[in-house]
N, C-alpha and C positions, 0 to 999 in steps of 0.2 A: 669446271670439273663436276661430275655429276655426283649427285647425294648415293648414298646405299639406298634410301628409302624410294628413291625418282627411278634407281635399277631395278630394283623388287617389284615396283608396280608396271615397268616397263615390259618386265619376266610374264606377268601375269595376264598383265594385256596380250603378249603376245601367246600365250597358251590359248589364252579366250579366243581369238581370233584363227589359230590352228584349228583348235576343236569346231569351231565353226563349218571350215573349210573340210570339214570329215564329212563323208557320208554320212548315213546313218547305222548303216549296216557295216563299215569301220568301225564304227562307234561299239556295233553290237561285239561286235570281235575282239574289239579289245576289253570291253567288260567281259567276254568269257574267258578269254586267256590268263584275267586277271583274279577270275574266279566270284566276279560280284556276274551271277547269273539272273539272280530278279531282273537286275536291270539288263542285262543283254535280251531276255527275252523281251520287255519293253523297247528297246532300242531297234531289236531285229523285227517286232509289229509295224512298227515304224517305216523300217526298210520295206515291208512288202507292198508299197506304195511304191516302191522308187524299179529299177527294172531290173537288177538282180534276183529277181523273187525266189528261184531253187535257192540260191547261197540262203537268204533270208529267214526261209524253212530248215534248211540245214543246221545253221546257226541257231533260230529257237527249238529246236528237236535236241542240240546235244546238251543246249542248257537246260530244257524241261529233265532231262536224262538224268544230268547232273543233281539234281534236286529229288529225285525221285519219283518224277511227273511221268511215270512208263507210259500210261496211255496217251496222253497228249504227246509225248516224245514221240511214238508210235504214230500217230495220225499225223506228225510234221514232216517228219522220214517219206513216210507215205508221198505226203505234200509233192517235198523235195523231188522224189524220185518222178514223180506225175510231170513235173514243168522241167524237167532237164537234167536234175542235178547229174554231173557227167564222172565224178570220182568214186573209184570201188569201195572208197573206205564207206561211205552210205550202206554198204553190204553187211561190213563189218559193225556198226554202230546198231543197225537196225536187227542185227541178230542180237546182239547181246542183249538190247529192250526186250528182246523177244524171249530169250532164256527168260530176265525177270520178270515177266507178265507168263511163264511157264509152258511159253506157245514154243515145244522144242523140236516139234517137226518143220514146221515154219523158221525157226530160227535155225535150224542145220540147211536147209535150203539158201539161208541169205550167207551163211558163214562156205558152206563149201562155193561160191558164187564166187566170192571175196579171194578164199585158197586157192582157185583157179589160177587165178591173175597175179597172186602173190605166193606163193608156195614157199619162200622164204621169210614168211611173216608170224612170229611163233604165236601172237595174239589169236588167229584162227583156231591152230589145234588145242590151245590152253580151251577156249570156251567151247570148242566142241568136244571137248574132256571132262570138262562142267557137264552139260548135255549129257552123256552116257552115266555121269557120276548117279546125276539126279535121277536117270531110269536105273540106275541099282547094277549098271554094267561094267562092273569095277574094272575087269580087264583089256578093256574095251577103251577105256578112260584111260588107263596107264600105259594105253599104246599111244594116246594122243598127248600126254604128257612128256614122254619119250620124245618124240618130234619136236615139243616145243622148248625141250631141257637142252636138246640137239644143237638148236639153233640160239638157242641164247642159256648160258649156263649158270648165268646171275637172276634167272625171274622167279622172284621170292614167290606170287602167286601160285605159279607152278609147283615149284614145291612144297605148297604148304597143301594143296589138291592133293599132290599124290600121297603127301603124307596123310592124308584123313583115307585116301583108299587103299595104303598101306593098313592103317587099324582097323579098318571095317574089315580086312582079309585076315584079322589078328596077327598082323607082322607087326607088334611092337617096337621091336627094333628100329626096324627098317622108318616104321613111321616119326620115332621119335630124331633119328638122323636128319630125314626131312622138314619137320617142325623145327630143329635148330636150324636147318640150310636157313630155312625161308625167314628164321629172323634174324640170322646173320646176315642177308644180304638186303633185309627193310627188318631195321630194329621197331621199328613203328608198328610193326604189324604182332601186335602182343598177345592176339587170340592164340599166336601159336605158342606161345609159352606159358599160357592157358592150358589151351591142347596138351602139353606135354605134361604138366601136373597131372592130369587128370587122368593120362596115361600112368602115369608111375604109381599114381592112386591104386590102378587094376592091377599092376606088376608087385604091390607090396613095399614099394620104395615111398613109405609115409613118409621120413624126414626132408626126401629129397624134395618130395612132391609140395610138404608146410611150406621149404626155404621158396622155393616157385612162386608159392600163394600171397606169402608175405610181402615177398615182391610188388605183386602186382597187385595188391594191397594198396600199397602208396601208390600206385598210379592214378591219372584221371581218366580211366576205361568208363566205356558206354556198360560194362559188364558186371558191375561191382557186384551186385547180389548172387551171379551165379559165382563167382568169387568166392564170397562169404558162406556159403552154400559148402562148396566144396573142403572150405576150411574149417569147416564146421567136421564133415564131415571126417577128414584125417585125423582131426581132433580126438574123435568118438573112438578109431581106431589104435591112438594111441591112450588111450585112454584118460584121456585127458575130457571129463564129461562139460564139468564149467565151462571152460572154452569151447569148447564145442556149442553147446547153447547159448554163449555169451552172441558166438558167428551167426548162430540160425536164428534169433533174435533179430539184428542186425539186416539180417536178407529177407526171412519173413515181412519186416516193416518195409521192405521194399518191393513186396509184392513177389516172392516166391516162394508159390507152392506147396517146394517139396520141404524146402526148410519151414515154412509155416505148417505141415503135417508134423517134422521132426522136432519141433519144438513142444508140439503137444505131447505128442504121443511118447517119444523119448523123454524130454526132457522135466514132462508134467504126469504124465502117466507110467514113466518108466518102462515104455513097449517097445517093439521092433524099429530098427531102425530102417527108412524105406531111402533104397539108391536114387537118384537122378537117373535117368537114362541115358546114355552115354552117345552123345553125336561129339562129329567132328568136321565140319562143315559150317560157315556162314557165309553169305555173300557181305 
């Protein structure tokens, strides 16, 4: 009868001996899917030896992407589509590097390529929504968000877009609907519940906008100082001046700006209070 310990290492041998039996460029694939990217782009260097070479580029172009690597993603996409790669989605991936490297003619070029061949694919018109967002062509953008709300009625992105070009048109309403769509359908996505304080900030809804802040307060956001910033700032409005620079204190030592101005000048100097400027957009 066999040991547990003689099974385990029979498990593992036989793992050893699958992964063997991988390509290299499986290999690479399954480290992207699995989200370890370092090494899928190692893995798919690798594969550009073996004779899948477009998949190879393919594969290191979405993980350089994945990591933030726009221009090397860019020159891999390139690769890919040079040696064969034969799937439209290369259309679609190589435009949206392209939005982030800001190249938005170029990138409507590969994205409308893409909606060609796929017209029921709401990813095209979301990014080329982004596209007219970024040139300031708000109505333009809410025609292509239209189309991709259309087609899928659950894509938190989507409406968290339209709700930033909802407030830039000063439909608060409308936008603040939007910003709750889009994190009711990705709770994860907190900037919109960000977004929405800071809406209510401009509407006069301070208490509403504190309970927002406090929230996300506790969270572990990439964004705490613009947080702290803002909750400083409702602070000031409720007049609540301690808190208020307890927050701007707090954000300043984090390297912001405006709360490191408003700490001085308000809080040491007793002067004007200076706003943040109000976006509503991040990639």
């Amino acid at each position: 009868m066999f040991t547990l310990r003689f099974l385990n290492t029979l498990l593992c041998s036989l793992m050893v001996l699958c992964a063997a039996a991988q390509s290299p460029l499986a290999i690479a694939e399954q480290h992207y899917e699995s989200g370890r990217y370092e090494q899928a782009i190692a893995a798919a260097t690798v594969a550009l030896g073996g004779e899948n070479i477009a998949d190879a580029y393919y594969c290191r172009a979405n993980s350089h992407h994945k990591l933030g690597h726009f221009t090397e993603a860019l020159d891999d996409y390139d690769r890919a589509r040079i040696n064969g790669y034969g799937s439209d989605e290369l259309y679609l991936h190589r435009g949206i590097c392209k939005v982030s490297l800001m190249m938005y003619e170029s990138a409507r070029i590969d994205l409308m390529q893409h909606l060609e061949y796929h017209q029921e694919d709401p990813r095209s018109y979301y990014w080329l929504a982004t596209i007219e967002y970024m040139n300031m062509e708000n109505k333009s953008s809410l025609r292509y968000l239209d189309e991709a709300l259309a087609l899928d009625t659950a894509y938190a992105d989507a409406y968290y877009l339209r709700a930033a070009n909802m407030a830039e048109l000063n439909k608060s309403n409308m936008a603040l609907e939007d910003f709750q769509s889009a994190l009711q359908f990705n709770p994860k996505l907190l900037r919109a519940k960000f977004h929405m304080a800071v809406l209510l900030i401009g509407m006069g809804q301070y208490e509403h906008a504190l309970e927002l802040l406090s929230e996300l307060r506790l969270e572990s956001v990439d964004f705490i100082s613009e947080v702290l910033y803002y909750r400083g700032e409702v602070l000031y409005y409720l007049h609540d001046l301690d808190g208020a620079c307890i927050d701007w204190s707090e954000s300043a030592q984090l390297g912001d700006r405006d709360a490191q101005h408003n700490h001085k000048k308000v809080c040491a100097e007793k002067g004007k209070l200076k706003n943040k400027k109000r976006t509503y957009f991040q990639f």
